[in-house]
N, C-alpha and C positions, 0 to 999 in steps of 0.2 A: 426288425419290427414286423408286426402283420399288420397287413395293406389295410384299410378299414375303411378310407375316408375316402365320401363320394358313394360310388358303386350303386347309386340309382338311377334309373330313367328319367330323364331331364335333370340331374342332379347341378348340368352345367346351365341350367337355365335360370338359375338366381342373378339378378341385377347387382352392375357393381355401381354403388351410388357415391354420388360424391361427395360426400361428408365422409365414405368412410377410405376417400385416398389417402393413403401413407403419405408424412414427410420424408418417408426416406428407406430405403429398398432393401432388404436382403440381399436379395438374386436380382441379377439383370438377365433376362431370354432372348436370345436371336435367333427367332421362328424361320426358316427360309422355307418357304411355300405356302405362307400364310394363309393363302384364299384356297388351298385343296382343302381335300377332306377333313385330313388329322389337323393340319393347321390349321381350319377355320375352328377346331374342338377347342385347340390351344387357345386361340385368341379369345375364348372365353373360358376356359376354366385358368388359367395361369391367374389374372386380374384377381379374381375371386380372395375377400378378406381371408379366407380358411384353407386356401390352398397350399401344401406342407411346401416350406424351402420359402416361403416369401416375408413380407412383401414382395410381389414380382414387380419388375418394371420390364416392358415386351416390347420388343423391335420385330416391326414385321413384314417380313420381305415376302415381294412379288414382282412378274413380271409385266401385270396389267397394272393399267391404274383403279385405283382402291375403290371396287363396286360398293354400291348402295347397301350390299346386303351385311356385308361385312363394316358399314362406317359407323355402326355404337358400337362395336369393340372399343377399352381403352388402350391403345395399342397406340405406338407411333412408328404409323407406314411409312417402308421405303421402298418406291418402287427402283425396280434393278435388275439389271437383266443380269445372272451370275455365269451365263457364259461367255460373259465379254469382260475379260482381265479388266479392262483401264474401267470401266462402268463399277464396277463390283470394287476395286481398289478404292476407285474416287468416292465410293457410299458407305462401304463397311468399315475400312479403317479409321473412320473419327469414332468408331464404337470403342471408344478403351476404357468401359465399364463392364463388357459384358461376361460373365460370368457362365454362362448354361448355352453352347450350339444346339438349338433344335432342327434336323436335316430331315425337312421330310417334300422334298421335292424329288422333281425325275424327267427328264423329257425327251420323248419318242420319236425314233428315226427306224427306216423303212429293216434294216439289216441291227441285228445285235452286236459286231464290230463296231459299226459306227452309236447304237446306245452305249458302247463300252467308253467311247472315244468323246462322248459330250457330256456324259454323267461324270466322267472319271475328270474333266475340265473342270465341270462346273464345279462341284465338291473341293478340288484345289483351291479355284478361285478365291471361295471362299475363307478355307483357311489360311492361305497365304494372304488377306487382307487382313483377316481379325488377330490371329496367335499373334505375328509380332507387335500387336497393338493394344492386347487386353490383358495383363500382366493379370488381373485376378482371372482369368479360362480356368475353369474345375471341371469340365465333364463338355463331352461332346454325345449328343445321343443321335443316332443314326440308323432312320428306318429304310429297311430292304423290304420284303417280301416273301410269298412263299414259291415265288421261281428259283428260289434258292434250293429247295429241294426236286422242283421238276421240268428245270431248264426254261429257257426264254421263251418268249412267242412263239417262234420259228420252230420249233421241235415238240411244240404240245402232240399227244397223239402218235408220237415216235417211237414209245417205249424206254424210254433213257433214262425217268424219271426215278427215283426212288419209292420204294413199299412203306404206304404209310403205314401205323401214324409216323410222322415226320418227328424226329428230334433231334435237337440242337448240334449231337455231336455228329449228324452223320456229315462223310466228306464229301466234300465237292465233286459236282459231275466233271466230268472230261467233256464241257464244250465256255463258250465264249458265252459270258453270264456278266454287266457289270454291277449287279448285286453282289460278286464274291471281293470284290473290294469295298463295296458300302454296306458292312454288317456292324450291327448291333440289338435292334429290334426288328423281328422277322412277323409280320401279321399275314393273316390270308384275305380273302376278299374279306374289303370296307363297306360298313353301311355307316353312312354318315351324309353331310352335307354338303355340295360343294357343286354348283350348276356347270360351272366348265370344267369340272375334273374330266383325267383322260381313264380317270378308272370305277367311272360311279355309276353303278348297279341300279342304285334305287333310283335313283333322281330319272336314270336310262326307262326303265320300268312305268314309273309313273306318266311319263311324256308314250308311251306305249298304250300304256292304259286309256289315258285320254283322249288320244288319236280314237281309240279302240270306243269308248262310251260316244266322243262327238260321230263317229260313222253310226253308231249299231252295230257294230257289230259285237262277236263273240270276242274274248281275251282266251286267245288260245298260246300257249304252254309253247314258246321258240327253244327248244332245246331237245337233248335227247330222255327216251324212259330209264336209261343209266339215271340223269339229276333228277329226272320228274318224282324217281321212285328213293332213290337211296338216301341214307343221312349225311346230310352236311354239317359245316360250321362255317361263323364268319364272325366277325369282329367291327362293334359300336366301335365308330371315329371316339366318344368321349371316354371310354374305356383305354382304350389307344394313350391317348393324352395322359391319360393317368397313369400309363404303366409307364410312358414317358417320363414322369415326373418321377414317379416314385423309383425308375431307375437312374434318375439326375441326384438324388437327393440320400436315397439310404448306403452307406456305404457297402453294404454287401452285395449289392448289386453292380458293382462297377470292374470295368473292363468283361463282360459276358452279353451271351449272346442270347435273346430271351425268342422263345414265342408268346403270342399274344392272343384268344379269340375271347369267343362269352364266356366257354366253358360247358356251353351246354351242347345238345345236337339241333335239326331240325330236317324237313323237308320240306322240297318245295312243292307236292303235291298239298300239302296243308296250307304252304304260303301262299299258292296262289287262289287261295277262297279269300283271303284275306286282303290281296291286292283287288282282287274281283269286289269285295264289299266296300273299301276305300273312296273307288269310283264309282259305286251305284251301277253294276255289269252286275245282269243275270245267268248271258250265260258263258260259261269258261271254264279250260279246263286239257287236257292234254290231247294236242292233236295228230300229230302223225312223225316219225322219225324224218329229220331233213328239212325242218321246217327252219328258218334264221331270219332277225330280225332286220338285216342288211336288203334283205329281199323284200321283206314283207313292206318297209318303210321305204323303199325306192319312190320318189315324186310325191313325197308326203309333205312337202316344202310348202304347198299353198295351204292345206288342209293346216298347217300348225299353226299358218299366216291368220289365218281365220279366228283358229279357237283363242289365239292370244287378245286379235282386237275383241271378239266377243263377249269374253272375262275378264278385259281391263290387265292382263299380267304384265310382267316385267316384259317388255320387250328384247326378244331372243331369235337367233335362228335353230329351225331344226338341226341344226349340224355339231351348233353349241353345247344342246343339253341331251339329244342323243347320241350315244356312246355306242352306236349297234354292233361294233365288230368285237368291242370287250364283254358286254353282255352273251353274245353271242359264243364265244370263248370260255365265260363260268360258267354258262348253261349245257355246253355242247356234249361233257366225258361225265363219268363216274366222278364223285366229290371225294376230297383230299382230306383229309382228317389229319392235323397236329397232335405231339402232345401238350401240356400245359405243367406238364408236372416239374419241370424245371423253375417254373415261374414261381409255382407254389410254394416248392423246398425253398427257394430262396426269401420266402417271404410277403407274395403279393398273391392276395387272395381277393382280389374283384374279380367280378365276371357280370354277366346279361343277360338279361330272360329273352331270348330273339326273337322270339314274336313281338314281344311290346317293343323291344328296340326294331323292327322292322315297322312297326305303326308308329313311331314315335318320331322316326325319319320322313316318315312319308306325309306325316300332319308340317312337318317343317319347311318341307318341300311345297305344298300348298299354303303355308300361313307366309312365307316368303314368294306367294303369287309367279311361283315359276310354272307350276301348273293349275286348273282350276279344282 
């Protein structure tokens, strides 16, 4: 079938009201990273009356306890920590309804051995509580990345990577990657929601910007004139969720390896007039090679103290909602271009206009008071 449904800017922002709860479920979702990025997308568009494959009924795992920001999801949280076998065993396996794994967690250690060694845990964990407990399991969906085409952390800037555009069938690098055992959905950089994500761009940005309006100063451009100038892509969290779904659900999508972004291009010399106008900054704009926002943000810990009591925000530390070393990472090389055309032939034809999906994130960001 062709993808149709959705495919708008906030399209996940319709309320699911309670008259219109099902008695009784299609699909059960077991979201594992509920409060990241794609996860927090799920935990609102799955609920949703028109979502294909449901009634949904969504279990939603994490290892914090259940923020403010996420508690009107209709969701039933469990907090769990998935790389601790007996913890994970004692909370997943009374799930023997669920129907749909959503795998969209990850968690960062200092060497790629060892993310090899805690991702490839966690991910067992998990199935070794739910398979032998869910006799109706139809579909596992499982997001990686696009370090899948240009190696880990540790080697960006090395040369090793593959000649975009990137697609599906190219093979594996010859280094330690544990995305080449968690494939299924490969996306490249996320703009979505998620204050303590360890991968969030925008959210990284806007706590940047703000710092940058409360000093006076300029919003200048932490990266090199490779991203300032060249075109990019990136990929809505809600778009995500939906290629999610729509690859949990149509059959000819199952057992393959999709990319995912808007479909469109963009640049960040354009984007950043845009982040500039968001915060009411006059002046900004591209400043010198070797500029990084690890530097720039050093002892920025009081100044953040400040702008939150000021603005009444959610109470946060700088450390939480700035991401400086992974920002600093997307902005630093030359942008990676995917294909999409696998996604296409196969059937799913959503995508995102990235500019309003970069304003649409960033209004979310501030109507959730993580910035002002």
């Amino acid at each position: 079938m062709s993808w149709w449904w959705a495919g708008a800017i906030g399209a996940a922002k319709k309320k699911f009201e309670e008259d219109e709860a099902p008695r009784s479920y299609q699909s059960v979702a077991l979201v594992v990273g509920i409060t990241g990025i794609v996860g927090n997308s799920l935990a609102e568009i799955l609920p949703l009356s028109d979502t294909p494959g449901g009634p949904w009924r969504v279990y939603g795992v994490a290892r914090r306890p259940r923020p403010d920001w996420n508690a009107d999801h209709p969701i039933e949280y469990i907090q769990c920590d998935v790389s601790n076998p007996d913890d994970t065993k004692s909370k997943l396996s009374q799930l023997t309804d669920v129907t749909h794994i959503f795998y969209v967690t990850w968690a960062s250690r200092p060497t790629e051995v060892e993310n090899c060694e805690i991702n490839g845990r966690m991910f067992r964990n998990v199935l070794n509580a739910v398979i032998p407990n869910a006799p109706d399991l139809r579909h596992i969906c499982l997001q990686t990345g696009a370090k899948h085409y240009i190696g880990p952390f540790e080697s960006f800037g090395k040369g090793v990577s593959h000649d975009p555009p990137f697609t599906e069938d190219m093979p594996r690098l010859d280094l330690p990657n544990f995305y080449y055992t968690m494939e299924d959905i490969i996306p490249d950089q996320i703009w979505g929601f998620s204050p303590y994500s360890l991968m969030n761009i925008i959210g990284t940005l806007c706590v940047y910007a703000a710092i940058c309006k409360h000093e006076g100063k300029r919003l200048v451009f932490p990266g090199s004139k490779d991203a300032w100038e060249s075109y990019a892509i990136a990929s809505d969290a809600d778009l995500i969720a939906e290629h999610h779904i729509w690859a949990a659900v149509d059959p000819y999508a199952k057992n393959e390896a999709f990319n995912i972004h808007n479909g469109d291009v963009f640049n960040w010399k354009h984007l950043w007039k845009v982040l500039a106008e968001q915060f009411g900054i006059e002046e900004y704009g591209f400043g010198e090679e070797g500029v990084r926002l690890v530097e720039i943000m050093k002892g920025k810990e009081g100044v953040w103290e400040q702008i939150v009591k000021e603005n009444q925000l959610q109470p946060t530390k700088l450390d939480e909602v700035g991401v400086w070393w992974f920002s600093d990472l997307v902005l630093s090389g030359a942008p990676l271009i995917q294909s999409m055309n696998k996604s296409k032939e196969h059937g799913f034809l959503g995508f995102r206009n990235s500019k309003n999906s970069f304003i649409s994130w960033i209004d979310k960001v501030k109507a959730y008071k993580i910035v002002p």
